[in-house]
TORZAGU-23741 format. One record per residue: residue number from 1; residue in three letters; x, y, z of N, C-alpha, C, O in turn. Coordinates in steps of 0.02 Angstrom, whole numbers. Example, Ala and Ser with C-alpha at 12.3 -4.5 7.8 and 13.67 -1.06 7.14 Angstrom:
<pts>
+-----+------+--------+--------+--------+--------+--------+--------+--------+--------+--------+--------+--------+--------+
: seq : type :   n_c1 :   n_c2 :   n_c3 :  ca_c1 :  ca_c2 :  ca_c3 :   c_c1 :   c_c2 :   c_c3 :   o_c1 :   o_c2 :   o_c3 :
+-----+------+--------+--------+--------+--------+--------+--------+--------+--------+--------+--------+--------+--------+
:   1 :  Ala :    660 :   -284 :    390 :    615 :   -225 :    390 :    660 :   -165 :    390 :    712 :   -166 :    423 :
:   2 :  Ser :    642 :   -112 :    354 :    684 :    -53 :    357 :    645 :      2 :    394 :    670 :     57 :    402 :
+-----+------+--------+--------+--------+--------+--------+--------+--------+--------+--------+--------+--------+--------+
</pts>
This chain:
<pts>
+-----+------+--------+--------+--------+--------+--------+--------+--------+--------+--------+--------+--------+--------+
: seq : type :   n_c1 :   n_c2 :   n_c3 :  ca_c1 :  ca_c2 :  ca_c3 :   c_c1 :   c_c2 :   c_c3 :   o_c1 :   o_c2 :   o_c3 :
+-----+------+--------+--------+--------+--------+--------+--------+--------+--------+--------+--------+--------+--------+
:   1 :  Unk :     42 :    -58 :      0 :      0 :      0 :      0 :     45 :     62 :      0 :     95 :     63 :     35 :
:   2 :  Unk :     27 :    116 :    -41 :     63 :    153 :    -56 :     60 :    210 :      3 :      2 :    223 :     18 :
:   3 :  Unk :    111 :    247 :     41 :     85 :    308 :     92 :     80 :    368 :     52 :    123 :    401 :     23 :
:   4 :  Unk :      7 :    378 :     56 :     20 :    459 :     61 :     33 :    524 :     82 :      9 :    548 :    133 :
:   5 :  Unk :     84 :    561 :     30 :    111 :    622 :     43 :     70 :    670 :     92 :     14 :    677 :     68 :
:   6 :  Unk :     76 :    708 :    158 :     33 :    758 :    190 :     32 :    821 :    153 :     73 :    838 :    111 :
:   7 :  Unk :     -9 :    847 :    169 :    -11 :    915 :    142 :    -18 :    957 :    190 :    -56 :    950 :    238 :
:   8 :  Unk :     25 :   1012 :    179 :     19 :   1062 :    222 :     -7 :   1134 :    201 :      0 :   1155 :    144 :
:   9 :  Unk :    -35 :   1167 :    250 :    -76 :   1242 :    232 :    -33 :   1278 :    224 :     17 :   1250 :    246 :
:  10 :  Unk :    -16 :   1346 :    196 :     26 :   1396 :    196 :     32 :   1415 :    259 :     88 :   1411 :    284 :
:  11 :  Unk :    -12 :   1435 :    291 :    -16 :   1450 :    366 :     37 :   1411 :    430 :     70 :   1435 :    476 :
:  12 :  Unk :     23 :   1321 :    399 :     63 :   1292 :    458 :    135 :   1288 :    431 :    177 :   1289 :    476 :
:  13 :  Unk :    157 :   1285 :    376 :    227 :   1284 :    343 :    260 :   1361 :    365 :    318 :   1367 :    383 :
:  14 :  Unk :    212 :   1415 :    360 :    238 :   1479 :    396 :    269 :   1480 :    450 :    327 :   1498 :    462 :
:  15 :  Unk :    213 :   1452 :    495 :    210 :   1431 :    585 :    270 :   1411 :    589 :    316 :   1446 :    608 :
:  16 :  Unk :    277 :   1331 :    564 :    335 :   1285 :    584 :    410 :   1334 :    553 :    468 :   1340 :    573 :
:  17 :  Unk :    383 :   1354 :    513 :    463 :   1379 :    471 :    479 :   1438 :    522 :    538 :   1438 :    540 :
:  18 :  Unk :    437 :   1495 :    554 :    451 :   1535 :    611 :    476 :   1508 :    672 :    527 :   1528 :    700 :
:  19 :  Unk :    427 :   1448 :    700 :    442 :   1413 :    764 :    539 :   1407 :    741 :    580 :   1441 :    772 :
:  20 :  Unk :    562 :   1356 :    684 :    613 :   1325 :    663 :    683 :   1379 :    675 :    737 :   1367 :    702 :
:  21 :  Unk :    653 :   1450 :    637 :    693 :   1498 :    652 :    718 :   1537 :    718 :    773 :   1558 :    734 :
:  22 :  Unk :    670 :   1536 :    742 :    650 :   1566 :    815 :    706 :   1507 :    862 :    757 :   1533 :    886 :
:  23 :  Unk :    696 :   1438 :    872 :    727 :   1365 :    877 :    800 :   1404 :    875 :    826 :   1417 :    929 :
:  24 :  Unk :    841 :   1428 :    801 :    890 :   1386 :    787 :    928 :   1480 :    804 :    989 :   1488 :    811 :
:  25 :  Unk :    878 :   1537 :    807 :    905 :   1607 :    827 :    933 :   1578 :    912 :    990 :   1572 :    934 :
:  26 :  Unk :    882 :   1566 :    938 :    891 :   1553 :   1030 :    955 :   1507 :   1025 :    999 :   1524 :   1064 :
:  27 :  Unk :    971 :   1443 :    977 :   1023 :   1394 :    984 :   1085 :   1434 :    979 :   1133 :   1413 :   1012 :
:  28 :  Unk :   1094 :   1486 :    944 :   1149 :   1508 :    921 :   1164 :   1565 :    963 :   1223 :   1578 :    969 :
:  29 :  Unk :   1122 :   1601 :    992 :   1121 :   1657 :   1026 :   1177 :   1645 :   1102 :   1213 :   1682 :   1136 :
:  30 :  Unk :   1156 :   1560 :   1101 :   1179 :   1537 :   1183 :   1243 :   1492 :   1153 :   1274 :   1455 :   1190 :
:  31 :  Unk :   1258 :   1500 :   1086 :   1322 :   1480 :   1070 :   1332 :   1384 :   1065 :   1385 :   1353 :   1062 :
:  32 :  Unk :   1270 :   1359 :   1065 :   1256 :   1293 :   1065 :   1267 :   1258 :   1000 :   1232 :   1285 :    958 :
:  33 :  Unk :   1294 :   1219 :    980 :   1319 :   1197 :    914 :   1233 :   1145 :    912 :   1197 :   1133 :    960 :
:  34 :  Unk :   1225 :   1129 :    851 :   1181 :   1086 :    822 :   1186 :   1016 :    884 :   1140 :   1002 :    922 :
:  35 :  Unk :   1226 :    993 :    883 :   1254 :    909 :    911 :   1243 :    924 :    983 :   1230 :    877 :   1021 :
:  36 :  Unk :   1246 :    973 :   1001 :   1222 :    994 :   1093 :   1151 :   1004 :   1134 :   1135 :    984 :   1191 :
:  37 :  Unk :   1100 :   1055 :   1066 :   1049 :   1029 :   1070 :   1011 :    969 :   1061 :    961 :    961 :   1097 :
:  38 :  Unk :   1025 :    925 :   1020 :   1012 :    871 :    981 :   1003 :    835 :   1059 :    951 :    811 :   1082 :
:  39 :  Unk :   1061 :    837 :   1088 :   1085 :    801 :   1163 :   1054 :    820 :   1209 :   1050 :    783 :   1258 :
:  40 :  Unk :   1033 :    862 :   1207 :    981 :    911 :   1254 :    901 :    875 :   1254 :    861 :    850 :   1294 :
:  41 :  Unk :    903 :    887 :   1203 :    821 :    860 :   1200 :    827 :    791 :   1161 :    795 :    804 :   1110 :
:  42 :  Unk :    851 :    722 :   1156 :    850 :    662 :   1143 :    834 :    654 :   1076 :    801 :    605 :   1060 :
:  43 :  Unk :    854 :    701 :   1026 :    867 :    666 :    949 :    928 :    670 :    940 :    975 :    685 :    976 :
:  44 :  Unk :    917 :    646 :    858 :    987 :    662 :    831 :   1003 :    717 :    785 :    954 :    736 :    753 :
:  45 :  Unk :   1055 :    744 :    775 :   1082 :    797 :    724 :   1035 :    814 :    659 :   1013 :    869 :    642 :
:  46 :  Unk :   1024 :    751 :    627 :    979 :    771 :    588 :    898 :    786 :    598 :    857 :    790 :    552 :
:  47 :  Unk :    891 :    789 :    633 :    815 :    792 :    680 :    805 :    843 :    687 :    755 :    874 :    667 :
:  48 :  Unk :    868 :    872 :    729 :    860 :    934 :    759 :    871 :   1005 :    688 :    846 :   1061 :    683 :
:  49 :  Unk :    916 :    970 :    646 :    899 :   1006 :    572 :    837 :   1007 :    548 :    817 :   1059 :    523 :
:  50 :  Unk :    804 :    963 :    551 :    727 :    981 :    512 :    701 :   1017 :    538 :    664 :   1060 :    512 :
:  51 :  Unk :    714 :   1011 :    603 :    677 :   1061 :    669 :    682 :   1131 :    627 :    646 :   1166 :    591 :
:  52 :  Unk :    745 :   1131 :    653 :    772 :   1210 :    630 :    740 :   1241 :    577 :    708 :   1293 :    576 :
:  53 :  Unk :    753 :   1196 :    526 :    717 :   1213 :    476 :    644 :   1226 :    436 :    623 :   1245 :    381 :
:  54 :  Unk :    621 :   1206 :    498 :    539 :   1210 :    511 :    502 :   1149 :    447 :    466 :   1157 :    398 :
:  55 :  Unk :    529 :   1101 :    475 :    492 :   1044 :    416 :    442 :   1020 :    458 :    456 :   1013 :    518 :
:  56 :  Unk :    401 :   1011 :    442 :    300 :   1005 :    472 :    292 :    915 :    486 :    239 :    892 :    507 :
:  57 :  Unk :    342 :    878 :    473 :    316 :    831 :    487 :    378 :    809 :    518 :    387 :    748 :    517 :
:  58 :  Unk :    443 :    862 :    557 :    464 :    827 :    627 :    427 :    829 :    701 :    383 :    870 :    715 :
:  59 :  Unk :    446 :    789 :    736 :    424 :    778 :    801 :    399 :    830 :    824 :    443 :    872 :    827 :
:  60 :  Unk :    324 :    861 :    852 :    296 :    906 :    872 :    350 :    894 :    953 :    400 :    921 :    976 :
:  61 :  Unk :    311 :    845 :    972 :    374 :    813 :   1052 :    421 :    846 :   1073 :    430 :    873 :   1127 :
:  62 :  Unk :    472 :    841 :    999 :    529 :    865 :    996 :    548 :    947 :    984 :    603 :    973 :    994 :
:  63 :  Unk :    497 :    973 :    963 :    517 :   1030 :    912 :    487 :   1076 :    983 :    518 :   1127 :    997 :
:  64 :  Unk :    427 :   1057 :   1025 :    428 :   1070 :   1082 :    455 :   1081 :   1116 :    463 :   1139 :   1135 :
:  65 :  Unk :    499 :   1007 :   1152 :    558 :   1007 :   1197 :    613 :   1067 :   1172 :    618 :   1108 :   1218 :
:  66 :  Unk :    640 :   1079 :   1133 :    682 :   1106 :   1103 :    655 :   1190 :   1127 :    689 :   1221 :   1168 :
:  67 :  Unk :    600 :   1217 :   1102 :    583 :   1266 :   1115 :    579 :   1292 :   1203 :    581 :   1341 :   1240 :
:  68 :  Unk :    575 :   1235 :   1204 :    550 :   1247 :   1291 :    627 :   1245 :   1330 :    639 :   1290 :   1371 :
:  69 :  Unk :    670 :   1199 :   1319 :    745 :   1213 :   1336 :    779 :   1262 :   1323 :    833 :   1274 :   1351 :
:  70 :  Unk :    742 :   1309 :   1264 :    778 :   1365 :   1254 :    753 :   1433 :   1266 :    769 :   1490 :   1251 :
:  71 :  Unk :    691 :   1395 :   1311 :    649 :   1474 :   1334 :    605 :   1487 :   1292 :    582 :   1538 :   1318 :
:  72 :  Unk :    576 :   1480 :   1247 :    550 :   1495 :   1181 :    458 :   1466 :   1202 :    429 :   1413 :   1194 :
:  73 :  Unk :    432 :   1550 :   1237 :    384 :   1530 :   1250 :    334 :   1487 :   1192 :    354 :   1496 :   1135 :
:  74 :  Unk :    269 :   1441 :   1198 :    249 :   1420 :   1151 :    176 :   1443 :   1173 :    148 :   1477 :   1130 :
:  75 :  Unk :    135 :   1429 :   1237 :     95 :   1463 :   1264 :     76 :   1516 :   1304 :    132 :   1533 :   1288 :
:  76 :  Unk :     54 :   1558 :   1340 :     44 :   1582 :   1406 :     98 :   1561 :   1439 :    106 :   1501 :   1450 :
:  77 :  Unk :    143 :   1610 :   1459 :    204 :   1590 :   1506 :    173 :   1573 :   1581 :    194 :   1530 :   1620 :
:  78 :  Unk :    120 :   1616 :   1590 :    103 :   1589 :   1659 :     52 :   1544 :   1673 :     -7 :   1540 :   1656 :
:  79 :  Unk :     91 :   1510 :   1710 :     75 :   1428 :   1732 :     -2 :   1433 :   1737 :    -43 :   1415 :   1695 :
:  80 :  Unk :    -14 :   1466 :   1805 :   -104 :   1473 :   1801 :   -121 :   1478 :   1754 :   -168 :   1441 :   1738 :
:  81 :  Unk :    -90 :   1527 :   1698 :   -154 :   1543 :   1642 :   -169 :   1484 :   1595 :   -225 :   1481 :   1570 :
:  82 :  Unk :   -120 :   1435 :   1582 :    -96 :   1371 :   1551 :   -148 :   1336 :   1565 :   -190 :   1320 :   1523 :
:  83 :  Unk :   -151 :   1315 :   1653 :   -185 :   1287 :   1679 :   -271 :   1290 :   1672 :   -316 :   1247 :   1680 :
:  84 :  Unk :   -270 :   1374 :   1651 :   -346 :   1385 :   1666 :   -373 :   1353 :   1579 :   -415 :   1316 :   1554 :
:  85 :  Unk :   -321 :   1392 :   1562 :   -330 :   1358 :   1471 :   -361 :   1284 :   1451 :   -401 :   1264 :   1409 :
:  86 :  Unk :   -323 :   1255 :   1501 :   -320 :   1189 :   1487 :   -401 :   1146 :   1520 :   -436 :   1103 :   1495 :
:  87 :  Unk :   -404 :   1182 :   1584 :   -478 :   1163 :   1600 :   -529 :   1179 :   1585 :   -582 :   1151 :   1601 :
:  88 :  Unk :   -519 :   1253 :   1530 :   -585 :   1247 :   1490 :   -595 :   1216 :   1428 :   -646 :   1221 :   1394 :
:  89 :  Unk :   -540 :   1182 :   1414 :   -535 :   1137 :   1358 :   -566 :   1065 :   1372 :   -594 :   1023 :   1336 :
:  90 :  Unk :   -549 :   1069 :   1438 :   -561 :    986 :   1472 :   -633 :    998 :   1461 :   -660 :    963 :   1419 :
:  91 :  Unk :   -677 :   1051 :   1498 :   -732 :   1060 :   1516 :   -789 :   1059 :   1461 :   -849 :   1045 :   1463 :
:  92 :  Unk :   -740 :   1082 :   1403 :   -796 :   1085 :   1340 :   -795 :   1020 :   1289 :   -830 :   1006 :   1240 :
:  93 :  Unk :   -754 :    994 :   1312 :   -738 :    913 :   1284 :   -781 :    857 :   1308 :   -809 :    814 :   1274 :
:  94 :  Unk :   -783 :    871 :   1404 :   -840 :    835 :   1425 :   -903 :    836 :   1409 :   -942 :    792 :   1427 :
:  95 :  Unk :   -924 :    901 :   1364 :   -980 :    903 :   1373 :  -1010 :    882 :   1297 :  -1071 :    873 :   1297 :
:  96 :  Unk :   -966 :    870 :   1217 :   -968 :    839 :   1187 :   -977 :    743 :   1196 :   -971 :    707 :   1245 :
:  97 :  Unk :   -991 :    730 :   1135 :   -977 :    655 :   1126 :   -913 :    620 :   1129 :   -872 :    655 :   1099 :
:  98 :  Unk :   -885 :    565 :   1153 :   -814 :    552 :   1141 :   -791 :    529 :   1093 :   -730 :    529 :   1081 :
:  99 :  Unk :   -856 :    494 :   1040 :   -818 :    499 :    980 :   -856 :    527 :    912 :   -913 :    534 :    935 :
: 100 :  Unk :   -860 :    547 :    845 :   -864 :    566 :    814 :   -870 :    526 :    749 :   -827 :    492 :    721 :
: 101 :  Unk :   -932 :    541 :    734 :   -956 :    471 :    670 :  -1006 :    527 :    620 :  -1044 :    571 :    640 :
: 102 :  Unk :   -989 :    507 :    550 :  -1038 :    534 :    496 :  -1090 :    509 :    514 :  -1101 :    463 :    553 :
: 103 :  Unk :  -1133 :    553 :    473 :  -1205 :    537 :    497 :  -1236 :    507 :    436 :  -1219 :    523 :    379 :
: 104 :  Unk :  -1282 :    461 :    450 :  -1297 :    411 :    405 :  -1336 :    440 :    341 :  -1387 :    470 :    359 :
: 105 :  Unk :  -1330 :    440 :    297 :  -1378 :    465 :    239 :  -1434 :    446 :    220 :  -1433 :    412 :    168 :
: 106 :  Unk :  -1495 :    458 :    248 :  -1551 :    439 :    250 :  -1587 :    463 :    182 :  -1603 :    521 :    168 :
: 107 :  Unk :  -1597 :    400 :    142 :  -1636 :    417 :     90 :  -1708 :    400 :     84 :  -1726 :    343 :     69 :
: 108 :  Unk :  -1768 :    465 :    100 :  -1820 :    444 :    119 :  -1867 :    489 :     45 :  -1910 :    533 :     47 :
: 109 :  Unk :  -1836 :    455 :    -11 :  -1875 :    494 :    -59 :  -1924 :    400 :   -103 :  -1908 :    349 :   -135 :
: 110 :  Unk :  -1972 :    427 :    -78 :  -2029 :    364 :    -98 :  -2052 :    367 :   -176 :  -2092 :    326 :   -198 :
+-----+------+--------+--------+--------+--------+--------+--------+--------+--------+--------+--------+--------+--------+
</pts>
């Protein structure tokens, strides 16, 4: 079976290619060679290149960790507000279905 290629929006190739830059400005700023971060946050050299480079289908995990070791806020720096974020997410989730199904196509033409 053949995989198919993802596609990405202009919007998130922007995102990631800023996040990537933003990533590899903070790496260099603190004088960190490629192979130090890599060590820092548990990939390898070439990993942490795609990172940099804002390629959309490395490790969110990673491209995270990386940001977050280097200070590189990603949400609300403050913890509470994170927190509060996060429980109204919980809150409006509970109150949906847990899962999500098309709806059947009822053909009622006699």
């Amino acid at each position: 079976m053949a995989k198919t290629k993802a596609t990405f929006s202009p919007i998130t190739l922007e995102a990631t290619r800023l996040l990537g830059a933003r990533i590899r400005l903070a790496r260099r700023e603190r004088r960190w060679t490629t192979q130090d971060l890599a060590e820092r946050i548990g990939v390898s050299r070439p990993t942490l290149l795609r990172i940099e480079k804002g390629d959309p289908t490395a490790s969110l995990g990673a491209t995270f960790e990386a940001a977050t070791i280097l200070g590189i806020p990603l949400f609300d720096e403050d913890a509470s507000r994170r927190r509060f974020e996060a429980s109204r997410v919980e809150d409006r989730l509970a109150v949906l279905p847990k899962t999500v199904r098309k709806r059947a196509r009822i053909d009622n033409d006699f």
